[in-house]
C-alpha positions in Angstrom: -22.1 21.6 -2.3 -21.7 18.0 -1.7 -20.2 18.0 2.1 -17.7 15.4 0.7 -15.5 18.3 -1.5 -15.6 20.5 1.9 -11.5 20.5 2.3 -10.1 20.3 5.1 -7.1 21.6 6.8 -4.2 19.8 7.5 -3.5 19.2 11.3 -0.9 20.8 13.0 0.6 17.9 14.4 0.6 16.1 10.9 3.0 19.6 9.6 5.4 19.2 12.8 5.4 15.3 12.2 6.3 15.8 8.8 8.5 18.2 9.2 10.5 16.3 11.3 11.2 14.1 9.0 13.1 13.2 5.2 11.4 11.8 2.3 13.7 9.0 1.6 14.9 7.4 5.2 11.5 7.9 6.5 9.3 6.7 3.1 11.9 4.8 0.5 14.0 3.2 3.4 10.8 1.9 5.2 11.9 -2.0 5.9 9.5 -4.7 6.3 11.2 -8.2 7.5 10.4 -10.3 4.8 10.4 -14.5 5.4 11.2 -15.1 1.2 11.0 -18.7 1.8 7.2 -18.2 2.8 6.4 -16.6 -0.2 8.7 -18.3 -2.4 7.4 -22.2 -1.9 4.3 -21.2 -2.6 4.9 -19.5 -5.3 6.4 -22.4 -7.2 3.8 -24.5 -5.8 0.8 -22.5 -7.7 3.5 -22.4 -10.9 3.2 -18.6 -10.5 6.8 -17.5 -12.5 7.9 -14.9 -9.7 10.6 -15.5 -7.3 11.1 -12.7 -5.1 13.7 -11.8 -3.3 15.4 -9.2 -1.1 18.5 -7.8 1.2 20.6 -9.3 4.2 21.7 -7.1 6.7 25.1 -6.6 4.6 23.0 -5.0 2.0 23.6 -8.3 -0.3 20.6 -9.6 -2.5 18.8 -12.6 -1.4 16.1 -14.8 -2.1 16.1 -17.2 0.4 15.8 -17.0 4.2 14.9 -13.5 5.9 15.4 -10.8 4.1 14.9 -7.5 4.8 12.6 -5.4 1.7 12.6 -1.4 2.1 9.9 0.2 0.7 12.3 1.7 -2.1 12.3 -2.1 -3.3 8.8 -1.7 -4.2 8.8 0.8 -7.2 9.1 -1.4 -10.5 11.8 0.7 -12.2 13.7 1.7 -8.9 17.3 -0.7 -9.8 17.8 -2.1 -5.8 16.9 -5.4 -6.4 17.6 -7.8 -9.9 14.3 -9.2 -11.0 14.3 -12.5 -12.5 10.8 -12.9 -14.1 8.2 -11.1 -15.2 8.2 -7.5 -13.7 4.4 -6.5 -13.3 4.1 -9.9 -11.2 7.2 -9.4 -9.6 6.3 -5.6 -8.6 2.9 -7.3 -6.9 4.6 -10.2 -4.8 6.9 -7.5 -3.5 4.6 -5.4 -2.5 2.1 -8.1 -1.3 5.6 -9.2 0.7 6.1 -6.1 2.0 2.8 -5.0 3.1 1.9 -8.3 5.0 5.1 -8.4 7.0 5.7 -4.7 7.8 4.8 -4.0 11.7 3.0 -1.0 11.1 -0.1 -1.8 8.1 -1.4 -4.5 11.0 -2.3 -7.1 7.9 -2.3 -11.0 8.5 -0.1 -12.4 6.1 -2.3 -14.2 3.4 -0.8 -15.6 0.1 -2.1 -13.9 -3.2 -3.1 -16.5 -6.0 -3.2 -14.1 -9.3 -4.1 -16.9 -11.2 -7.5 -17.4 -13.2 -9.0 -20.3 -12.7 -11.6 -20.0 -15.2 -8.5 -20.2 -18.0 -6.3 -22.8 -17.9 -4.5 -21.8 -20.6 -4.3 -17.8 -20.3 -3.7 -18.3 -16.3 -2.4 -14.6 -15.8 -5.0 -13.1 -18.8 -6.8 -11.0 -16.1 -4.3 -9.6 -13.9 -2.1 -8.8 -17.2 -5.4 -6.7 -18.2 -5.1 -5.4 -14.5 -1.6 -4.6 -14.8 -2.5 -2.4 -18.2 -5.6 -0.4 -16.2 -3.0 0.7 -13.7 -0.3 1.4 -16.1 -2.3 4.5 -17.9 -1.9 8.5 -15.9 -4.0 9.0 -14.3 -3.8 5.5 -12.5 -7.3 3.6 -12.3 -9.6 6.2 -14.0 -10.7 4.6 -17.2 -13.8 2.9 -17.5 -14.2 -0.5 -19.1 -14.9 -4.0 -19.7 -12.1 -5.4 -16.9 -13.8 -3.7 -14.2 -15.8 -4.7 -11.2 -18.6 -3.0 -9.8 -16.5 -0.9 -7.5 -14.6 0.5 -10.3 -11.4 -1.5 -9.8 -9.4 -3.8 -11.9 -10.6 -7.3 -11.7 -7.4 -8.9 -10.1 -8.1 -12.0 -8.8 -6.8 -12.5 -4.8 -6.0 -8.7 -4.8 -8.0 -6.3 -2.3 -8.3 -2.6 -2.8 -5.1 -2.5 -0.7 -2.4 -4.3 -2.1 -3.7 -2.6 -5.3 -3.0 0.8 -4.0 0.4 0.0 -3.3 1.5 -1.5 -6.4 -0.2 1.6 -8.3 2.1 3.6 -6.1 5.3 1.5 -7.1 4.1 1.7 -10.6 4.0 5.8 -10.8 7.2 7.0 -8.9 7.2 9.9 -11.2 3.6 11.4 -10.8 2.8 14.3 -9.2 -0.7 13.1 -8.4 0.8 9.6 -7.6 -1.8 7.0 -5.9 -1.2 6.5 -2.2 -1.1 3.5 -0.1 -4.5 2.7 1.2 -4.9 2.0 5.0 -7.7 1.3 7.3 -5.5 3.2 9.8 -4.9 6.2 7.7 -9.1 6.2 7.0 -9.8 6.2 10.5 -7.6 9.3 11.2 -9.3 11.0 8.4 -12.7 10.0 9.4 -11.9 12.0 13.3 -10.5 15.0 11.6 -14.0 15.2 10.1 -13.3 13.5 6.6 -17.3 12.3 5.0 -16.8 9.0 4.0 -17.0 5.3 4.5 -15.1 3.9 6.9 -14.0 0.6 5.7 -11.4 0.3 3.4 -11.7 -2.8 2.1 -15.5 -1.3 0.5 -13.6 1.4 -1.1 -14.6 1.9 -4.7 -12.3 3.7 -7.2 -14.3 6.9 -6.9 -13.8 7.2 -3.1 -9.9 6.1 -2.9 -9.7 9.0 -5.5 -11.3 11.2 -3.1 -8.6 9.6 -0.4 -5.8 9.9 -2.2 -6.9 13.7 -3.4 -7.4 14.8 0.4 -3.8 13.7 1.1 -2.2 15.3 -1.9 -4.1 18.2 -0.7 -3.1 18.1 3.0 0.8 17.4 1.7 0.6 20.8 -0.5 -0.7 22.4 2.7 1.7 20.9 4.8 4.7 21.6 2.1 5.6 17.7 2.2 5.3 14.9 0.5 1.9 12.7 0.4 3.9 9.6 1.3 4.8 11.3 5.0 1.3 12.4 5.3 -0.1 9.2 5.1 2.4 8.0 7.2 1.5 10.2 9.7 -2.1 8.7 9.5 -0.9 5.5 10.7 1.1 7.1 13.3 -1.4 9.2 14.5 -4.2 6.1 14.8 -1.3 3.7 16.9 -0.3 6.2 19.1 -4.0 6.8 20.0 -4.2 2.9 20.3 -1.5 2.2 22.7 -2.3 5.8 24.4 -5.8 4.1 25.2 -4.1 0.2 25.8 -2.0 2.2 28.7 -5.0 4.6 30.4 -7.3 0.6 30.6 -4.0 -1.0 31.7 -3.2 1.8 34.5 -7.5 1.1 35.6 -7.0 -2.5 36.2 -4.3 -1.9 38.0 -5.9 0.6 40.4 -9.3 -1.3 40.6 
């Protein structure tokens, strides 16, 4: 048996963590502070026909200024905001929004260009193709002329990712639903004995399968959802980063 389908057993700290916690203020009400002006200007610069927007602090859409995006936002069908534009697009700039700006996922902010230069004239052909790969159920499994070596979807200025999370906004109503790939979440897999490569980025399809299948599994374990579990990943890797930041603080300061 390949060492990789071993499964493992969900941590105890990862069921109390959990536990502790509700699916929809801890996972749908995640907020990221969003600056819409940012993202906007540029997005009219490269003539990309999105405008994104989000909420104040009174709850009121907005698409100028600061705005605050949950991650509830995110998921294409979900009602909170009014999209004007096309959707697919509109789903990705959120989440690209929201995962650049949230103080948690520990991304520099970088502006996606969707665009093909290759095709004047079809600008958005490719990510539209994309779009359709990540529309079929199961997400991202079917082979074929649109995809790169890895076994994604050719999306031009999209990493592995942002392309996790927009498959995850895209499938609110799976039961195997993709989850949000993180370096952080890898690395806490990777010490609880998970057999794989540890850069995300390098993920191919077949591997962020793998992923997303070990956190399913944990969250049946665990009797949660997969969002909180991978959730609890990120947790789990900052609290050992600022545990260690503190022990080499507190040895300077007694050297």
């Amino acid at each position: 048996m390949d060492p990789r389908d071993e499964p493992l057993t969900v941590p105890d700290d990862c069921v109390r963590w959990c536990s502790a916690r509700d699916q929809g203020l801890a996972v749908l009400d995640d907020m990221a502070l969003v600056d819409l002006d940012w993202w906007n200007t540029r997005l009219d610069r490269h003539r990309i026909p999105v405008r994104i927007a989000g909420h104040d602090r009174d709850g009121h859409q907005i698409d100028t200024g600061t705005a605050h995006l949950s991650r509830s936002d995110l998921q294409r069908e979900s009602g909170t905001l009014e999209v004007d534009g096309e959707r697919d697009l509109t789903a990705l700039y959120l989440c690209a929004a929201w995962l650049y700006a949230h103080p948690h996922r520990g991304r520099a902010r970088r502006f996606v260009d969707v665009r093909t230069p290759s095709t004047p004239d079809q600008p958005f052909r490719v990510i539209t193709e994309a779009f359709a790969a990540c529309e079929r159920s199961p997400a991202l499994t079917d082979a074929g002329p649109f995809r790169q070596w890895s076994g994604w979807p050719k999306t031009p200025g999209v990493g592995p990712s942002l392309l996790s999370l927009y498959c995850w906004a895209t499938h609110p109503d799976s039961i195997w639903r993709p989850q949000l790939l993180d370096q952080q979440s890898v690395s806490t897999l990777l010490q609880h004995g998970w057999l794989e490569n540890p850069s995300a980025p390098q993920f191919t399809v077949a591997r962020y399968t793998r992923y997303t299948d070990l956190i399913h599994h944990w969250a049946a374990q665990a009797d949660t959802t997969a969002e909180l579990v991978e959730m609890w990943l990120t947790h789990h890797w900052r609290t050992q980063i600022a545990d260690a930041d503190r022990v080499r603080r507190g040895h300077r300061n007694n050297t």
